[in-house]
Structures are given as C-alpha cells and as structure tokens.
C-alpha positions as CSV (number, residue, x, y, z in Angstrom):
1,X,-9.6,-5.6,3.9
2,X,-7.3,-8.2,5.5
3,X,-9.6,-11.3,6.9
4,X,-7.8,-12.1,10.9
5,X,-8.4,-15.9,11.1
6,X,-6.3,-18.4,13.5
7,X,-3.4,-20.1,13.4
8,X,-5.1,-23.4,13.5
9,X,-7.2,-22.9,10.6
10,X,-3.7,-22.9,8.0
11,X,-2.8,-26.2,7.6
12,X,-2.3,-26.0,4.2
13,X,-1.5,-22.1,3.7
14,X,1.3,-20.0,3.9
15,X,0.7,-17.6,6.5
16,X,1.6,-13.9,5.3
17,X,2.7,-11.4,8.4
18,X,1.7,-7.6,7.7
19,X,3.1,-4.4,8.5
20,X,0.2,-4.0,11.3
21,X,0.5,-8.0,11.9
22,X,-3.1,-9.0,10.6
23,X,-2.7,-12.5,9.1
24,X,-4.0,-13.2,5.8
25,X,-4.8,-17.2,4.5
26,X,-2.6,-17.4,0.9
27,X,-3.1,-20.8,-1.0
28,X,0.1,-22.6,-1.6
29,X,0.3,-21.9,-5.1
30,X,0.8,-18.8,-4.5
31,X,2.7,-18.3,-1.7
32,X,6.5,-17.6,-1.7
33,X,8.2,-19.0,1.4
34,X,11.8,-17.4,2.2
35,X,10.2,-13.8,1.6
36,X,9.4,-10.6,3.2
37,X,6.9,-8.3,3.1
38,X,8.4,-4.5,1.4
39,X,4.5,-3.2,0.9
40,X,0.7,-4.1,0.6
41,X,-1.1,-1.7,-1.3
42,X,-4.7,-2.0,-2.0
43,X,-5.9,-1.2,-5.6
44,X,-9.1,0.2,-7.0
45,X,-9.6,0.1,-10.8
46,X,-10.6,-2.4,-13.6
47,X,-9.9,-4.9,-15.9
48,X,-10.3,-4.0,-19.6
49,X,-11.3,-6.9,-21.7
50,X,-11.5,-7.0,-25.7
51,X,-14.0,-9.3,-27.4
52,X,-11.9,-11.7,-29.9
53,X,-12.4,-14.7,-32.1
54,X,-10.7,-18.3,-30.7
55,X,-9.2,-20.8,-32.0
56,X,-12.4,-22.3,-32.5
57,X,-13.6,-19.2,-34.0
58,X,-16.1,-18.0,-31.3
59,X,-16.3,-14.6,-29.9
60,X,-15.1,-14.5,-26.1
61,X,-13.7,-11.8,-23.6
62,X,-10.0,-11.9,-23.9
63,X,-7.9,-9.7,-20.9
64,X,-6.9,-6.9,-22.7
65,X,-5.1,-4.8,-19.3
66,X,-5.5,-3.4,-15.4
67,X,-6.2,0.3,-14.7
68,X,-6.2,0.6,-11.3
69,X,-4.9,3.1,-8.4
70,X,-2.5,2.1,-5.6
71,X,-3.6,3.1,-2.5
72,X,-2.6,2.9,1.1
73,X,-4.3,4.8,4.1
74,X,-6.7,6.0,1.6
75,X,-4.1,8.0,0.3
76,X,-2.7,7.7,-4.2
77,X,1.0,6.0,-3.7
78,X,0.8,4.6,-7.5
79,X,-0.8,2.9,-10.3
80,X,-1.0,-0.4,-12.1
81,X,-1.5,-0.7,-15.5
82,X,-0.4,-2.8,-18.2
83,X,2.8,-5.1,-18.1
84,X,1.5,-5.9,-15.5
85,X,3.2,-2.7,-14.2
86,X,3.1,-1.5,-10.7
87,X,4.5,2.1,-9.9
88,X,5.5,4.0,-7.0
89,X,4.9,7.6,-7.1
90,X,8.7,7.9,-6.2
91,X,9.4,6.6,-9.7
92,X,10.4,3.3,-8.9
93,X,8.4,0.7,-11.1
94,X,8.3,-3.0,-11.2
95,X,6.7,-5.5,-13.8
96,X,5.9,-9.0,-13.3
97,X,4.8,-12.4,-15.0
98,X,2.6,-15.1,-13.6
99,X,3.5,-18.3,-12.1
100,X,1.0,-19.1,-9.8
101,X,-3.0,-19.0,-9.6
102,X,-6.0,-19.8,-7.3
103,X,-9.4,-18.9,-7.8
104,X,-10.9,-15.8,-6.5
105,X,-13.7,-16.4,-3.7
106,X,-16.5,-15.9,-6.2
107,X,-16.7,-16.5,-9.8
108,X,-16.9,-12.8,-10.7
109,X,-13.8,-12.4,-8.9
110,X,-10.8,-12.4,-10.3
111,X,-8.1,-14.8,-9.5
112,X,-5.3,-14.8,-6.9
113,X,-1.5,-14.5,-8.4
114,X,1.7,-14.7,-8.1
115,X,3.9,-13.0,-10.1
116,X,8.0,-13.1,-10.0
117,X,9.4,-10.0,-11.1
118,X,10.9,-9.5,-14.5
119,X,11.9,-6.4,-14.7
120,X,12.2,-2.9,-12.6
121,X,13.2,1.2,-12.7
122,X,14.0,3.2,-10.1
123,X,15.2,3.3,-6.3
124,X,12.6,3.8,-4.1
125,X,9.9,1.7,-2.4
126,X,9.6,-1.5,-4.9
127,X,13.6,-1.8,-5.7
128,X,14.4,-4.8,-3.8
129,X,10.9,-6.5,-4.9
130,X,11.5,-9.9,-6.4
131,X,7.7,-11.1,-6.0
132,X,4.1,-9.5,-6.0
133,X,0.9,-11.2,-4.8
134,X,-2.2,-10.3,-5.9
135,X,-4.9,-11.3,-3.1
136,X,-8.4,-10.5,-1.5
137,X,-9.7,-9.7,-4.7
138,X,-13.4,-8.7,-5.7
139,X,-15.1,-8.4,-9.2
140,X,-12.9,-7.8,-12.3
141,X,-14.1,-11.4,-14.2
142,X,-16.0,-10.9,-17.4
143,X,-19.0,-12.1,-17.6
144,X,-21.9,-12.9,-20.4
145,X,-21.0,-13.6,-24.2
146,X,-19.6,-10.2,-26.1
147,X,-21.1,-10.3,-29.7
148,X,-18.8,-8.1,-31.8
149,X,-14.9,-8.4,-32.2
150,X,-13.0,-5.4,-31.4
151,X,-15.8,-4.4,-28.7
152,X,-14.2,-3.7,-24.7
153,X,-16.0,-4.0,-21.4
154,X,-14.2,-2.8,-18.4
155,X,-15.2,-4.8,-15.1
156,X,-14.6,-3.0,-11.8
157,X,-12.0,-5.0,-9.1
158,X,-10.6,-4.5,-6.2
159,X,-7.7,-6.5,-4.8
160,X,-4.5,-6.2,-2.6
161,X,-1.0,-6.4,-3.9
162,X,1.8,-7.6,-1.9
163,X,5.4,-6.8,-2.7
164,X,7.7,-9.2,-1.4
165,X,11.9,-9.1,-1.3
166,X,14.1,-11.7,-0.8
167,X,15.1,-12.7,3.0
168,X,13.8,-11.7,6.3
C-alpha cells in the first residue's frame, strides 16, 4: 500500500527506502533521520475506544487499545495490541511511546506516529529496533458522540508499521 511518488515532490519530507525500494512521503515530524529500515509490516485490526467523562464532565471516545494482526506477503508474522506492543511470531516483542504526530489523510483516519522504543523481549526480528513508524493509515478515528460511560466501539484501521534500528 506504499504510494511511489518522485523525488522532486519531498522538499519537506524525509524520504523512507523499502525493502523492494518503493519510496514513501513521511512528514518531518515523524521521520527519524540516521535510521534504517529492519521491517514494514502492514496491520489489519481496530482501535478500541471507551466512552468517559472529561474534565469538563462530557462523555467523549477516549483510546482505550489496538487489536490488530501483523502481516507481510499476506502471511500472520505478529500482532499489536496494547502497550503499544508489537510482536514477532519468533517471540521477540517491542513497546513504544509517542513522540511525534501528523494527521492521517482523512479525518476518520487515524494519525501518523512515531514512537521510540521503550522497552523489548526476545532475539529475533524486532531486537535491534530503536523506532516504529506508524504510516499510510485508514479508518480507526472515532467518530459521533458515545452516550453512556463505560460503553466501547471498535473502529476498523489499517496502517503500516515501520521498524527502524540505529545506523545504515
């Protein structure tokens, strides 16, 4: 689900080389210059949203979690669920926080991140990962006013996630 565009078109992008060398626009705040590509899977799932009270004391969708499946090829190589946690079906696991944002392409889709890596199990395919991207997403943004607290909705997405390691 990569988008090829031209060279000439990224003056103010990162541009983000892929195992089969399709080039991908990523917004500066999200890139992360000085890194290398390990893996891009593509995930299927949804977000889970629970309806809460504010500060204000109005009823809103609050992000609750990610279920979604890993996939490359068309083929299960993990999951992502809570954490946010990404595992490899080889038992090695990483789980990230958020530093950087732009918005999805639409407003029902959810936004693009970056997320450095705070912790991580195992020694297979995400064991040198210091940085995942999350990118080319599509739906997973609550929408409409929930009306009772405690209720869920769970919003179908799609997105890629990039796992990046230090150096070339």
């Amino acid at each position: 689900m990569m988008r090829n565009i031209g060279l000439l078109a990224l003056p103010a992008a990162a541009v983000v080389l892929y195992g089969n060398a399709a080039l991908a626009q990523v917004p500066p705040a999200i890139a992360a210059p000085g890194e290398t590509s390990v893996a891009t899977y593509h995930a299927e799932g949804a977000q889970i949203y629970e309806c809460k009270a504010g500060s204000d004391g109005r009823l809103s969708w609050a992000f609750r979690e990610p279920i979604a499946t890993l996939l490359l090829d068309n083929k299960t190589v993990g999951r992502h669920y809570a954490g946010p946690t990404w595992e490899s079906v080889d038992g090695s696991a990483v789980v990230g926080k958020a530093v950087g944002s732009a918005p999805g392409r639409t407003e029902n889709d959810i936004p693009w991140l970056k997320l450095d890596v705070v912790s991580r199990r195992g020694s297979g395919a995400l064991a040198d990962v210091v940085t995942v991207q999350r990118i080319n997403t599509q739906g997973g943004a609550a929408q409409g006013a929930c009306d009772r607290s405690g209720a869920f909705r769970s919003v179908p997405y799609s997105a890629d996630y990039v796992f990046l390691r230090k150096g070339g």
